[in-house]
C-alpha positions in Angstrom: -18.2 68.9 34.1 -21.4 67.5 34.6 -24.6 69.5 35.2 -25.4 69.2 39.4 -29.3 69.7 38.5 -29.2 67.0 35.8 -27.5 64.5 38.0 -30.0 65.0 40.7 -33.0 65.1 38.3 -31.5 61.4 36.4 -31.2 60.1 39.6 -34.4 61.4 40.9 -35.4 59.5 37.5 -33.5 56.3 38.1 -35.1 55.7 41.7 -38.8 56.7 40.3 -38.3 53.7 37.8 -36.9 51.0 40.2 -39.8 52.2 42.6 -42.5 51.7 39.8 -40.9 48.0 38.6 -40.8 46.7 42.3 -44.4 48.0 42.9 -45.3 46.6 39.4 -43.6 43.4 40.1 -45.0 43.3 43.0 -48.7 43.6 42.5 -48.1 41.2 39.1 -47.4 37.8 41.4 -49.4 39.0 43.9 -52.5 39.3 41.8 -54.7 36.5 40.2 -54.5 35.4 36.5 -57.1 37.6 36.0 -56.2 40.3 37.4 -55.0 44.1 35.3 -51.1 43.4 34.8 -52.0 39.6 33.7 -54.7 41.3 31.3 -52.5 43.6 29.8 -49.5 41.0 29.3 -52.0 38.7 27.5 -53.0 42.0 25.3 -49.7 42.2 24.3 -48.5 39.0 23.4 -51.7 38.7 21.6 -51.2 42.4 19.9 -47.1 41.7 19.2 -47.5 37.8 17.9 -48.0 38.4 14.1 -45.0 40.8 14.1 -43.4 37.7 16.2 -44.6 35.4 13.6 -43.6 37.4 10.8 -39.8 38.5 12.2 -39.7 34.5 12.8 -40.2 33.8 8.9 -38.1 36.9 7.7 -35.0 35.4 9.8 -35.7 31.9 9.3 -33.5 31.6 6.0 -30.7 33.8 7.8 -30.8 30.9 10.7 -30.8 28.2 8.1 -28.2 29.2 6.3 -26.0 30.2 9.9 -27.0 26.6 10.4 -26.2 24.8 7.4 -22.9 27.3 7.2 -21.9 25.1 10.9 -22.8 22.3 10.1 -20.8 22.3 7.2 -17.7 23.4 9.4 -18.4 20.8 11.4 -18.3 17.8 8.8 -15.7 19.5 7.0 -13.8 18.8 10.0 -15.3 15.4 10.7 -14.3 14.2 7.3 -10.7 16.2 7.4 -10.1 13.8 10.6 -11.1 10.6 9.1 -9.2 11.4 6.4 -6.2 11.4 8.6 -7.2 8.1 10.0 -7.6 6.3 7.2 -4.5 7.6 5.6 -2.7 6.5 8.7 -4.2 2.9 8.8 -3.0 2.6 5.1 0.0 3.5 6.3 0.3 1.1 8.9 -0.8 -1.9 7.0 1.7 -0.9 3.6 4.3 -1.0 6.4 2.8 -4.1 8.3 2.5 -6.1 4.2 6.2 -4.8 3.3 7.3 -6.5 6.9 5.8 -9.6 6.2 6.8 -9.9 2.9 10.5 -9.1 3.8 10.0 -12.0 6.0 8.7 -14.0 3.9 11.5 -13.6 1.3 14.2 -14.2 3.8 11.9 -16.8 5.3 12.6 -18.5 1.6 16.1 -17.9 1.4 16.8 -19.6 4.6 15.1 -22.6 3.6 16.5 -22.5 0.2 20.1 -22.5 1.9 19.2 -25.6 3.7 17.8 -27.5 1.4 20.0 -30.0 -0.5 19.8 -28.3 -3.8 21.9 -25.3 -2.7 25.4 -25.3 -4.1 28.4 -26.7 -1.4 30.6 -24.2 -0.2 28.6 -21.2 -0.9 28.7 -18.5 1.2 25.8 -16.1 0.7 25.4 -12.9 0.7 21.9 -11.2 1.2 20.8 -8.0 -0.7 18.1 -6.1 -0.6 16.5 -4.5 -3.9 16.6 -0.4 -4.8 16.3 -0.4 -8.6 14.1 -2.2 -11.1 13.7 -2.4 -14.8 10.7 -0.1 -16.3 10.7 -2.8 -19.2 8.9 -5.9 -19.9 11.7 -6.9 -22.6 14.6 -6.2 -20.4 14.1 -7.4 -16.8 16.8 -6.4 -14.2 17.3 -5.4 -10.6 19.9 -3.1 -8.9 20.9 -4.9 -5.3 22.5 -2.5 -2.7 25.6 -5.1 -2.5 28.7 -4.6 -4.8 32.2 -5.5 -5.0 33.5 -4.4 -1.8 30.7 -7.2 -0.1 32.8 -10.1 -2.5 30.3 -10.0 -5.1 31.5 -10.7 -8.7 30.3 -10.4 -12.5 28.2 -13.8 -13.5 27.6 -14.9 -9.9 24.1 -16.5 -9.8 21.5 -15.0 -8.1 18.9 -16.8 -5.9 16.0 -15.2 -4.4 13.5 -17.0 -2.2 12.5 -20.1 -3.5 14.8 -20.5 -6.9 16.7 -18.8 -9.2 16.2 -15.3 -10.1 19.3 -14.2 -12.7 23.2 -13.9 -12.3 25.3 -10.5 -12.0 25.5 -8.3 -14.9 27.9 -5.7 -13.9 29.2 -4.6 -10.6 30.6 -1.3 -8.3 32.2 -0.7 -5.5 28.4 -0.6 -3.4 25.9 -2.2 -6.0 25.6 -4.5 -8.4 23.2 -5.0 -11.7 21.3 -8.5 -12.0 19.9 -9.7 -15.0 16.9 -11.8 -14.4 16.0 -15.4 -15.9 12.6 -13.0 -17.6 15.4 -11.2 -19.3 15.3 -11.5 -23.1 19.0 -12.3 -23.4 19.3 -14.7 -20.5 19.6 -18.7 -21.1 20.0 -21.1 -18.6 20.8 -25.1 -19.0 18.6 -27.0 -17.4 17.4 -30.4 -16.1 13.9 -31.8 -15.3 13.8 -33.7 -11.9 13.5 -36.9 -11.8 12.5 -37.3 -15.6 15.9 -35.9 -16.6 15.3 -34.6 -20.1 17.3 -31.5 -20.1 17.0 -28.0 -22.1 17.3 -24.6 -22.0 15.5 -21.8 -20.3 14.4 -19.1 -22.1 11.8 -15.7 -21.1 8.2 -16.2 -22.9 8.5 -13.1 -24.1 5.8 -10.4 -22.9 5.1 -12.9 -19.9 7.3 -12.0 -17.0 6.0 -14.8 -15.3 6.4 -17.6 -17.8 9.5 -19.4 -19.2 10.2 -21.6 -21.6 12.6 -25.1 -21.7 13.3 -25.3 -25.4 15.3 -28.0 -27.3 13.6 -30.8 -25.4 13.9 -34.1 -27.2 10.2 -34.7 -28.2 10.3 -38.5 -27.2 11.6 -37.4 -23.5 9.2 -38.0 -21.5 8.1 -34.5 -19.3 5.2 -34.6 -16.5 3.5 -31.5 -15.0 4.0 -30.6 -11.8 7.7 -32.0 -11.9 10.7 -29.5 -10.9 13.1 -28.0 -13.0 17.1 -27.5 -11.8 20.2 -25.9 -13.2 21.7 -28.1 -15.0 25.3 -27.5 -14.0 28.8 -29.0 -13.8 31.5 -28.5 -12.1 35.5 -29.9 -13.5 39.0 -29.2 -12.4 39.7 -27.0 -15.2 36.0 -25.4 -15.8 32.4 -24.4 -14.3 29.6 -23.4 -15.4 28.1 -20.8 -15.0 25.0 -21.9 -12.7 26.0 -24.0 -10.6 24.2 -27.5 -11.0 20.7 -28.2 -8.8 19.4 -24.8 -7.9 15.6 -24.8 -8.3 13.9 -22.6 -11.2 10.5 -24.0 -11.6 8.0 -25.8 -11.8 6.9 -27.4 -15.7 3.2 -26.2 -16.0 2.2 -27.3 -19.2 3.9 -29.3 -22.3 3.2 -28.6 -25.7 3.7 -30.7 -28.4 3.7 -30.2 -31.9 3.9 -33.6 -34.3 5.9 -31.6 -37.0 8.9 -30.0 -34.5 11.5 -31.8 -33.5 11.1 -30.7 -29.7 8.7 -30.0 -27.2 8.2 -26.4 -25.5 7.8 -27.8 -22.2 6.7 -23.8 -20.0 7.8 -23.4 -16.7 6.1 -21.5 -13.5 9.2 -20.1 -11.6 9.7 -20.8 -7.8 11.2 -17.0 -8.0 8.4 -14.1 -7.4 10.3 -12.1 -10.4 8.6 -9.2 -10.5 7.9 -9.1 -6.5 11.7 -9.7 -5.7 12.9 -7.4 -2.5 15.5 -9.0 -0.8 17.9 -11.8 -2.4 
């Protein structure tokens, strides 16, 4: 327990020092700026301002660095949530490019279908890519369409605007395409309207260059012209492309006076190496 005689004396204490303050308080803003409290505050702002000063300097780093610590924070912060946005509007526009190029595609196999170079009695069937060839040398695609959707071993493959390859090999639920960039494929075909015909072969190590080989050198060929599948169709056999589906378009002609033929290159309708959906 508490001492009775020291309670009484603290709060004897306590009152003497609230009395004092209000009287001190009181006389302070009741007194001129001259006057004895006024004097004495001055006196020891005046005495206490190089320790101010001094304290100020000695803490000044510790506040810089507090400072510079939160600031830090802060932009970490800042840059953490613009992070987020620009990953999310890279986002948005991969999916808002992959939508419009789907369309695009399908856009170009519509059109293809219509057009009057699309073989009679067709009945499509659209696939979309979910496997590609690593290689330059060996270009093939794995479409998510197989057997069980009616497709078949050496059934040609169009994607939008022309030819892209025929089926390789074929399961139940997917099916392997050789491209017209592969090494091994060969295609006959036939420059519209000049007519000189050929075969279409992969420049090698350029993807997006073929070759019509075994053109007759005194056929005449013009750039800009369109190349076609060559087909033919009999009662007792068919080839395998059928005849008029686009592939190309002849870029350049080369023509040596010693060979026999021309190697007449051809830019393919075909986006090869962009295919998606065919």
């Amino acid at each position: 327990m508490f001492d009775s005689k020291v309670v009484r004396r603290r709060r004897a204490a306590l009152a003497i020092f609230v009395t004092l303050s209000i009287v001190m308080l009181t006389a302070y803003f009741g007194e001129s700026r001259g006057g004895l409290f006024h004097t004495l505050q001055r006196g020891a702002q005046e005495a206490f301002a190089p320790i101010e000063t001094g304290t100020d300097r000695a803490l000044k780093p510790f506040r810089d660095f507090f400072g510079w610590f939160g600031d830090t924070r802060a932009a970490k912060g800042e840059n953490e949530d613009l992070r987020k946005e620009v990953e999310d509007l890279r986002k948005r526009v991969a999916e808002s490019s992959t939508v419009e190029q789907d369309a695009r595609q399908l856009r170009g196999l519509v059109d293809l279908e219509r057009s009057d170079g699309f073989p009679d009695g067709t009945e499509p069937v659209a696939a979309r890519v979910i496997a590609r060839s690593p290689t330059v040398w060996y270009s093939s695609i794995k479409i998510d369409k197989g057997s069980s959707d009616g497709i078949r071993e050496d059934q040609p493959v169009i994607a939008a605007g022309g030819l892209a390859g025929k089926v390789s090999s074929v399961t139940q639920g997917t099916a392997e395409v050789t491209l017209i960039t592969d090494a091994s494929s060969a295609v006959s075909a036939q420059i519209m309207p000049d007519g000189a015909t050929g075969i279409v072969k992969p420049e090698v190590g350029k993807p997006e260059d073929l070759l019509l080989e075994f053109v007759q050198r005194g056929r005449r060929v013009t750039e800009g012209t369109t190349v076609v599948t060559s087909g033919f169709t009999s009662d007792r056999v068919e080839s395998l492309f059928p005849r008029g589906v686009a592939i190309g378009r002849v870029s350049r002609v080369d023509i040596d006076e010693i060979e026999r033929y021309q190697r007449v290159h051809i830019k393919p309708f075909a986006e090869i190496r962009g295919i998606d959906i065919v």
